[in-house]
C-alpha positions in Angstrom: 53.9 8.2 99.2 51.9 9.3 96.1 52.4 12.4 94.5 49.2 14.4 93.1 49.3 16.5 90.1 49.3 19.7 92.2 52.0 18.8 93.8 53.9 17.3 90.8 53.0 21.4 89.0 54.1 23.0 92.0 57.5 20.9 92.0 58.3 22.1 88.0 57.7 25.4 89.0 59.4 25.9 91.9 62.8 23.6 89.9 62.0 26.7 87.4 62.4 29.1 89.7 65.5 27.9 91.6 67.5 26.3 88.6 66.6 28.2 85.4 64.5 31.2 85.9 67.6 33.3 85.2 68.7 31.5 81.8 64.8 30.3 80.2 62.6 33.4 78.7 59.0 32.4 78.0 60.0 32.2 74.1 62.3 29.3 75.0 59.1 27.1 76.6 56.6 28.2 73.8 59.5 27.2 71.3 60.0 24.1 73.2 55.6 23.4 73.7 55.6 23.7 69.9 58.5 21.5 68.7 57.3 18.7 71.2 53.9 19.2 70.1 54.8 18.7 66.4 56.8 15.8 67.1 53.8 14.1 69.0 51.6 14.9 66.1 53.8 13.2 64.0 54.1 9.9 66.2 50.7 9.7 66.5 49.6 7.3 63.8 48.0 4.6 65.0 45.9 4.5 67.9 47.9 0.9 68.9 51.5 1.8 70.5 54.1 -0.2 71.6 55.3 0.4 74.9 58.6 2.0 73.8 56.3 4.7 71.5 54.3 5.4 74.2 57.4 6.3 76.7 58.9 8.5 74.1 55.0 10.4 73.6 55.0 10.4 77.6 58.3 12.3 77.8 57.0 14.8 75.0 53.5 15.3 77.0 55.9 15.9 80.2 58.2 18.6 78.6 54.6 20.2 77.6 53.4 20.5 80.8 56.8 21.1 82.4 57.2 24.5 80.1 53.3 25.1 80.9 54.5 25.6 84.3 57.3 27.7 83.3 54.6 29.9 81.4 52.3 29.8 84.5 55.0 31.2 86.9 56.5 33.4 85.1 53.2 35.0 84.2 51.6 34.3 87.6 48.5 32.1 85.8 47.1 29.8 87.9 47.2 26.6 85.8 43.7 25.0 87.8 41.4 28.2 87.2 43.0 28.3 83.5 41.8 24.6 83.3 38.7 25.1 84.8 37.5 27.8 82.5 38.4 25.9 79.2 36.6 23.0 80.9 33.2 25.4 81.2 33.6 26.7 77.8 33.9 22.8 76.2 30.7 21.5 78.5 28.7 24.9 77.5 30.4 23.9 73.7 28.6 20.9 74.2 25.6 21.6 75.5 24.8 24.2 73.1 24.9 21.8 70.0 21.9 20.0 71.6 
C-alpha cells in the first residue's frame, strides 16, 4: 500500500508526540531546519547530481519537513491551509507582474 503525504505528516507528528515531545523544544527543530537548510544550500552546485548526492539532499529535505511537523504540532498549524495560503499569495505574486 502507498502512503500519501498526509498520511506520511501525520505519521512525524504523531512519532513527535509519542517519542520526543518531552525532550525537543521548537528551538531544537528551527535549529535543526536551519543547519539542514545551510548544508543543502551548500550541496547544491550543480543542477546534475549523482545518485549518492541526491540521497544525502533527500535525507536533509526529510529532516526539514520532519521538524516542520514538529513546529506544526506543537503550535497546532495546520501544515495544508499554511501551504495553501503561501500558494495564493505566489499565484496572485504572479499574476500581478502581468
Amino acid at each position: 500500500m502507498v502512503k500519501h503525504y498526509e498520511d506520511i505528516w501525520c505519521e512525524a507528528e504523531r512519532i513527535f508526540s509519542e517519542l520526543y515531545s518531552n525532550k525537543y523544544n521548537v528551538n531544537d527543530a528551527i535549529k535543526e531546519i536551519i543547519d539542514n537548510t545551510q548544508k543543502l544550500q551548500s550541496s547544491i552546485v550543480t543542477e546534475n547530481k549523482l545518485d549518492n548526492e541526491l540521497n544525502i539532499m533527500t535525507d536533509m529535505v526529510g529532516e526539514i519537513l520532519f521538524n516542520l511537523a514538529i513546529i506544526c504540532k506543537k503550535f497546532d498549524i495546520n501544515s495544508w491551509t499554511a501551504l495553501e495560503r503561501t500558494i495564493n499569495n505566489v499565484k496572485i505574486d504572479l499574476y500581478d507582474d502581468d
